[in-house]
N, C-alpha and C positions, 0 to 999 in steps of 0.2 A: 917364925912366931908360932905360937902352940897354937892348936885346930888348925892352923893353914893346911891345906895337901898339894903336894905337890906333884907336876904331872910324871906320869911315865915316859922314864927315856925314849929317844924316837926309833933307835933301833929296839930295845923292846918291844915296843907297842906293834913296828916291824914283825918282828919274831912271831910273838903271840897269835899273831893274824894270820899270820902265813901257816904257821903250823896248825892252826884250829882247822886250816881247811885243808892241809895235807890230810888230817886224823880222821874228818867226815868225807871226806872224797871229795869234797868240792874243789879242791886240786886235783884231778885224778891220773892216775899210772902213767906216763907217757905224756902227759902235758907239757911243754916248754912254756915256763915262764918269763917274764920278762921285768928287767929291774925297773925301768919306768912303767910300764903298766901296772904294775902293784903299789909305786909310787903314787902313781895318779890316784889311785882307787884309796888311798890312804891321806893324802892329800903332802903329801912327804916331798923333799928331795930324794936323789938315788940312793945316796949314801948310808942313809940307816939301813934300807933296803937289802943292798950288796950285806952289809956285816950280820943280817938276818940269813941272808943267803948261806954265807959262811959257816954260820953256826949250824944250822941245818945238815949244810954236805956233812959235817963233821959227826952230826947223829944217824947219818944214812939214808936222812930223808929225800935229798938233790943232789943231783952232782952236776956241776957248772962247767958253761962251755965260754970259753971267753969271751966277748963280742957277739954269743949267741943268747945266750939266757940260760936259765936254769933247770932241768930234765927232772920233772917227778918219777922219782925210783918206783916202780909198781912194786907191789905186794908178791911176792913169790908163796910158791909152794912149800918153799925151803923155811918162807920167813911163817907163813902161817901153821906150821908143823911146829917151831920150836917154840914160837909163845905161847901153844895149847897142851906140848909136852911139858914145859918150865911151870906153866899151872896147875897140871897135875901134878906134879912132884911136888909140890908146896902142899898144895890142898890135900893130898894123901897123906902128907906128913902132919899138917893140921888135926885131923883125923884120928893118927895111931895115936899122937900126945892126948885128945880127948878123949878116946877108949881106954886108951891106960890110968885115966884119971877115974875110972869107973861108971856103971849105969847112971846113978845119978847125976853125974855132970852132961852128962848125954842128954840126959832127960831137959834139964834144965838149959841145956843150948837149944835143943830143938823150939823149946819157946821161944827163943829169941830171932830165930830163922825170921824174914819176910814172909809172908803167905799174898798171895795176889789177887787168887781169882778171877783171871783171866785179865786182869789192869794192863794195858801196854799192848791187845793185840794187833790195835790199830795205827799202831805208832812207834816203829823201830827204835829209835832214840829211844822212849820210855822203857821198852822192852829189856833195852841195854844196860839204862839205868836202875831195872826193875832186879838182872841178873848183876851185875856189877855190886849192889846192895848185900844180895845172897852170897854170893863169894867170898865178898871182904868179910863179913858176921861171919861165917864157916873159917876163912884164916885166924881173925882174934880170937876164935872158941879155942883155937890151937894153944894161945901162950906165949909165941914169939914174936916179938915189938917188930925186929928185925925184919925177918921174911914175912911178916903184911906190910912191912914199907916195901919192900919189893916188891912186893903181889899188886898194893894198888898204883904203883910205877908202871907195872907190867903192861895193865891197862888202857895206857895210853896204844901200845902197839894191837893191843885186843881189838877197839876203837878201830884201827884204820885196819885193820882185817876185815872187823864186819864190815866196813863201806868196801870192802874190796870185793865184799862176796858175789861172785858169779851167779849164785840161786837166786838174788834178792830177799826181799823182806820177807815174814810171814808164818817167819815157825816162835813166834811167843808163847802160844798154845804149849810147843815140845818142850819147850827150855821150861815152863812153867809146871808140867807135868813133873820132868823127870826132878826139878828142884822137890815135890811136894814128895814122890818118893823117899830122895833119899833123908829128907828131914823125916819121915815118917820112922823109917830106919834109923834112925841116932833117936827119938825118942823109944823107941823100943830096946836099943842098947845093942845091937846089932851092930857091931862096930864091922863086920868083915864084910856084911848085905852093905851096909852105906858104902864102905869101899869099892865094892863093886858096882854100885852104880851109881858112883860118882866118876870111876874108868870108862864106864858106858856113855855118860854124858857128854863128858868132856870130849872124847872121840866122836861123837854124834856132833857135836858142836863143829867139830872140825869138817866134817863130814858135810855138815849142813852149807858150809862156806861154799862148797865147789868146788874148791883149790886143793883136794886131793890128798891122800894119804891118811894114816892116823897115828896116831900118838905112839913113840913108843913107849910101852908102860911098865913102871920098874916091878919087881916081884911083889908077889904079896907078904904083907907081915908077916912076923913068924908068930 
């Protein structure tokens, strides 16, 4: 009947649950889970559970042991190097297409940037959501529909890096600074200063995790 709603599949609602707290760590790295205990905590039988399971190992998030449960995959080095290299190369690209489009469009993105003033330093999550805002507005300044559906896809794995970070909480201050930088630079038309310290962030980002290494970073425009 029209207005009715109807509920979510039970392995969806499965899913959805399990991964929100793979993505905050409230699953964390090396956890064994278990399909009745997520069950219970859902109020489920096993079965939507298991085929949530599934889909999961199939994204990288767990991988199952028969009879034992299901191992949360930690967050590697490997993994939080390539979701901050894969967002530089978007957002740098984002970038040359907006320079090449000239001062004025520069000018006119930078108004569009978030500004913060220190909003989020108390509160991880907002800080996230604070930079997550910034970034997405810096890929659509770019032009391609495409690579910002990928960029805020990306996201999700951005998400369970920061809850992986070994430094913990507490640089919203850095991430806030260096965002008013480089929007200060694309309003000035400075397309090659924004570029470089949008390389410097993003590696400071990676940096700030714990988890080691940095970005490697493609040439600069020509």
């Amino acid at each position: 009947m029209e207005g009715m709603t109807h509920p979510k599949p039970t392995a969806d609602r499965a899913y959805a649950h399990v991964r929100e707290r793979l993505l905050d760590g409230r699953y964390a790295g090396g956890e064994l889970l278990s399909e009745r205990g997520v069950a219970t905590e859902l109020g489920l039988s096993s079965t939507p559970v298991r085929e949530a399971f599934l889909r999961l190992q199939a994204e990288g998030f767990l991988r199952l042991y028969p009879k034992r449960g299901a191992l949360v995959v930690p967050v590697t080095p490997g993994e939080a190097h390539s979701v901050l290299q894969a967002r530089l190369l978007m957002e740098l690209f984002a970038l040359d297409s907006l320079a090449a489009r000239g001062p004025e469009a520069m000018r006119e993105t930078a108004g569009t940037l978030p500004r913060t003033d220190g909003e989020g330093d108390a509160d991880p999550g907002k800080a996230l959501d604070i930079a997550r805002d910034f970034h997405t507005q810096l890929m659509r300044a770019g032009g391609n529909p495409t690579l910002t559906a990928i960029h805020e896809r990306l996201w999700d794995q951005q998400i369970r890096v920061a809850a992986a970070s070994t430094t913990g909480p507490g640089h919203a201050a850095d991430d806030i600074g260096e965002h008013a930088a480089i929007t200060e630079a694309i309003r000035r038309g400075e397309g090659a200063r924004a570029r470089e310290l949008l390389t410097r962030h993003i590696s400071a980002v990676l940096h700030r995790t714990g988890l080691g290494g940095e970005p490697t970073l493609p040439p600069p425009a020509a």
